[in-house]
C-alpha positions as a printed NumPy array, in Angstrom:
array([[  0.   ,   0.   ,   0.   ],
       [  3.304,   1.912,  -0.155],
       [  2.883,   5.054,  -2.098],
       [ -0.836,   4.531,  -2.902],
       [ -2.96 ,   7.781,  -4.12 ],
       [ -5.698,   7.983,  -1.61 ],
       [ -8.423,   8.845,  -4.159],
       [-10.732,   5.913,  -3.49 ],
       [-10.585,   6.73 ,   0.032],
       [-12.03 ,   9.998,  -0.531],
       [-14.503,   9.158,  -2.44 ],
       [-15.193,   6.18 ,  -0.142],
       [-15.259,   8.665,   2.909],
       [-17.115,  11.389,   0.813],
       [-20.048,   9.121,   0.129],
       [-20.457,   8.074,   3.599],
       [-20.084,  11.761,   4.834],
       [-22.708,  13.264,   2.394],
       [-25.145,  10.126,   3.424],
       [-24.509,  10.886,   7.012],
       [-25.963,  14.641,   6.535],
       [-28.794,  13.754,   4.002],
       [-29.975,  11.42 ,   6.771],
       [-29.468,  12.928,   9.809],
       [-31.816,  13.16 ,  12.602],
       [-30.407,  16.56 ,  14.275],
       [-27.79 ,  18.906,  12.139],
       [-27.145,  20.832,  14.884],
       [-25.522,  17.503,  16.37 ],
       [-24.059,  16.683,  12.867],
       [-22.359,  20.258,  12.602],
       [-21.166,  20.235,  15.938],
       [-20.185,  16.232,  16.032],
       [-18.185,  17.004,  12.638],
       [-16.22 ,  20.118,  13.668],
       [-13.253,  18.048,  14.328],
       [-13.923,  16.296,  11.35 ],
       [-13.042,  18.87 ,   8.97 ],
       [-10.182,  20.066,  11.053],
       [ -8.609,  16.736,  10.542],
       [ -9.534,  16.956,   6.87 ],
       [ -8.095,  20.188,   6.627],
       [ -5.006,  18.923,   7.76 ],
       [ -4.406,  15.917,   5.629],
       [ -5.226,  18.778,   2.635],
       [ -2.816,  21.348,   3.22 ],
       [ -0.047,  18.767,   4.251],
       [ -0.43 ,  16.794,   0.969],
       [  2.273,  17.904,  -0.924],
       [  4.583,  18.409,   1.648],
       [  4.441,  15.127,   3.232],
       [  2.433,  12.194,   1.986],
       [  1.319,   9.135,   4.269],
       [  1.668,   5.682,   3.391],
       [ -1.473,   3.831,   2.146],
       [ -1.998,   2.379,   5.362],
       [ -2.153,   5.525,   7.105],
       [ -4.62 ,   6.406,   4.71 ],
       [ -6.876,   3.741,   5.023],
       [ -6.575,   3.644,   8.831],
       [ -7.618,   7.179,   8.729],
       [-10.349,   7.089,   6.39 ],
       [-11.884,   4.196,   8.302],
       [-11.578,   5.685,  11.457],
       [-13.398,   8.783,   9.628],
       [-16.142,   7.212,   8.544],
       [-16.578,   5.536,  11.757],
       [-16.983,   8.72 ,  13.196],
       [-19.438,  10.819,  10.367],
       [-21.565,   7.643,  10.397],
       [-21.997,   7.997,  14.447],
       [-23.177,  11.646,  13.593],
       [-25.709,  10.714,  11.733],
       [-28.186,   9.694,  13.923],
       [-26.466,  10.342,  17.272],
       [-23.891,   7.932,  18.941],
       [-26.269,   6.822,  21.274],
       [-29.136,   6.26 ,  18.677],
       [-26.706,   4.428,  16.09 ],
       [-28.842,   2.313,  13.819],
       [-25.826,  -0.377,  13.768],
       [-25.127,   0.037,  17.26 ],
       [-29.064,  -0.888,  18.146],
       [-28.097,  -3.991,  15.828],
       [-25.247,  -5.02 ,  17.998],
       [-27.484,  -4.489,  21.11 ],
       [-29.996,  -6.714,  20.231],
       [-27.589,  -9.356,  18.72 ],
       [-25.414,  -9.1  ,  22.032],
       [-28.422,  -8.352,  24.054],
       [-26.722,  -5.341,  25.631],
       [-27.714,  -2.628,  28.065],
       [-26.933,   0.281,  26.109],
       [-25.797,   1.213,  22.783],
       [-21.726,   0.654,  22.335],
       [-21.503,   2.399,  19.09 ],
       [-19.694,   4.893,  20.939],
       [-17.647,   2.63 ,  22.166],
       [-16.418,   1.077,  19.022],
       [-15.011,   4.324,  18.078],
       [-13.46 ,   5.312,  20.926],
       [-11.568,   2.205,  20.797],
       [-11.078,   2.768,  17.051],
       [ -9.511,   5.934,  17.801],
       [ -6.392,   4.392,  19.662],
       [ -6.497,   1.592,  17.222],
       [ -6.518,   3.081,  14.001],
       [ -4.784,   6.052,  14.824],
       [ -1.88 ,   4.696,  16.178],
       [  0.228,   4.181,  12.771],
       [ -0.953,   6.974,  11.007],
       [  0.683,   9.447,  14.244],
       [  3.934,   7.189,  14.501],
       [  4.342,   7.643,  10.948],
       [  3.896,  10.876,  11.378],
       [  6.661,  11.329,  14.047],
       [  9.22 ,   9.472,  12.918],
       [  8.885,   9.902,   8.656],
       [  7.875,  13.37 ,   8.912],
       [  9.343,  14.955,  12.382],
       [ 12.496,  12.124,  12.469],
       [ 11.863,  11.06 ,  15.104],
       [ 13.462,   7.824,  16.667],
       [ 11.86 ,   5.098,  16.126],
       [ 11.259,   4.345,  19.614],
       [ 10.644,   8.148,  20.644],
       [  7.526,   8.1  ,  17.868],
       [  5.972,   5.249,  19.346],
       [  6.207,   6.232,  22.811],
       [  4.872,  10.118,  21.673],
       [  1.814,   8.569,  19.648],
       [  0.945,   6.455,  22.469],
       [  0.614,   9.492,  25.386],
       [ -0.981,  11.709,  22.479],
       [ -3.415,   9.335,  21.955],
       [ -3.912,   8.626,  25.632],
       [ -4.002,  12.338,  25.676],
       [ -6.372,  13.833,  23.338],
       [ -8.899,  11.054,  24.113],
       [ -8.912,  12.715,  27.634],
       [ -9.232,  16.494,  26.263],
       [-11.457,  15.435,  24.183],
       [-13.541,  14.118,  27.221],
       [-13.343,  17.595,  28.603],
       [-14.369,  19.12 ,  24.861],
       [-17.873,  17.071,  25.461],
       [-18.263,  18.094,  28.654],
       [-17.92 ,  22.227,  27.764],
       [-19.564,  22.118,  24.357],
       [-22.919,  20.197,  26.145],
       [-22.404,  22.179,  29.367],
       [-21.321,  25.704,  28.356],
       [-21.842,  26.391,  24.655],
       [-24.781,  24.174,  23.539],
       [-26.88 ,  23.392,  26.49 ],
       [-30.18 ,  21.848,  24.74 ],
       [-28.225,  19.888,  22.231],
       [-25.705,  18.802,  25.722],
       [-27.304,  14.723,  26.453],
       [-27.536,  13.988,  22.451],
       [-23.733,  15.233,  22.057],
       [-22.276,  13.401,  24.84 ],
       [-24.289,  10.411,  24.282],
       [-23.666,   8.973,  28.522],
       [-26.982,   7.055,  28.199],
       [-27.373,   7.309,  31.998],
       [-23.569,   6.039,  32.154],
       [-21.867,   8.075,  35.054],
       [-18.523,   6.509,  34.235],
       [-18.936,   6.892,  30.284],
       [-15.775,   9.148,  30.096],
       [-14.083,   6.975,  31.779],
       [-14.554,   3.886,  29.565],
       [-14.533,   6.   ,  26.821],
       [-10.229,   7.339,  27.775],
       [ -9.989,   3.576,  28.565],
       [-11.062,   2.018,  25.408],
       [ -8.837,   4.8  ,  23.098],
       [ -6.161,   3.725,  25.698],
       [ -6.678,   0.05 ,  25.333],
       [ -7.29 ,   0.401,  21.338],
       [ -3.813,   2.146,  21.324],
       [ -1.691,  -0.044,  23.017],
       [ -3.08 ,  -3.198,  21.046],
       [ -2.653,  -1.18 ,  18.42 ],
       [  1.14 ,  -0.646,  19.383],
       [  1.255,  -4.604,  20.465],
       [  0.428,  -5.376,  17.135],
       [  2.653,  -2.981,  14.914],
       [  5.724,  -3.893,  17.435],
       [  5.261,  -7.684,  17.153],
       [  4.939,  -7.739,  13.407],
       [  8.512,  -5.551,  13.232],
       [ 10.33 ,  -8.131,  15.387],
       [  8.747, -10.62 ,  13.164],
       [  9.611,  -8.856,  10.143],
       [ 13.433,  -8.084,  11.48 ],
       [ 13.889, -11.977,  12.309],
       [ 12.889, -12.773,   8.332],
       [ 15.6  , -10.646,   6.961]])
């Protein structure tokens, strides 16, 4: 996937986007859910001819992304796949959130290394080690985004946005499963070097 033009990931990530807004139950939750969103996109834009990630990266990303618009489209908490995995798992809430918060370590672990130690040149180890605590990080601040945006700057919209479903410890799980997702994430990438490194 070395080298590979991310064009079908766009248009991949475009079509689920666009379907997420036609079909939304409340925009003001879409436009505030995808504010990040197009930050991120903004990003990967602007930085495209300057530094390129590998295909990978790209399709960790755009999964991850569409992950996340399709959550907006309905809410997290009313996720129409999410119900599906309630009823098949005969759960007590809706994980959908969950799945992405886990998805966040997990998929956006290689993607940041990459980033670190391709782009920044970084050590090897060093990149690992900084992707890991950002990750651990953000998913924290990010915590603390929900609770301003539902307590401070949109009040009426606060319980769709955050999504707790009566969960008192949903923040919680949710820094723990981006923590978890990371660290498999890094299990995984780590094993498969040493694995690599014995073959040659």
């Amino acid at each position: 996937m070395k080298g590979h033009k991310p064009i079908w990931y766009i248009l991949l990530f475009s079509a689920v986007w666009i379907n997420s807004l036609i079909g939304t139950t409340d925009v003001i939750n879409w436009l505030i859910e995808n504010t990040l969103t197009v930050i991120a996109l903004l990003f990967l834009f602007y930085t495209y001819k300057k530094f390129k990630f590998s295909g990978l990266s790209y399709f960790l990303i755009c999964i991850f992304l569409c992950l996340h618009v399709y959550g907006s489209k309905n809410t997290y908490a009313e996720n129409l796949f999410g119900y599906w995995l309630q009823d098949v798992f005969h759960s007590s809430r809706n994980h959908y959130d969950r799945i992405v918060h886990f998805s966040y370590g997990f998929l956006l672990f290689y993607p940041l290394q990459e980033y670190f130690n391709k782009w920044l040149h970084y050590p090897k180890k060093i990149a690992w080690f900084v992707s890991i605590l950002i990750i651990i990080a953000t998913s924290g601040l990010y915590e603390i985004i929900e609770w301003l945006v539902a307590a401070v700057f949109f009040v009426e919209e606060g319980i769709s946005y955050l999504g707790t479903q009566g969960d008192v410890w949903d923040a919680q799980k949710d820094m723990f499963l981006a923590s978890l997702g990371v660290l498999l994430a890094f299990g995984i990438f780590y094993i498969s070097k040493q694995t690599s490194n014995l073959k040659e």
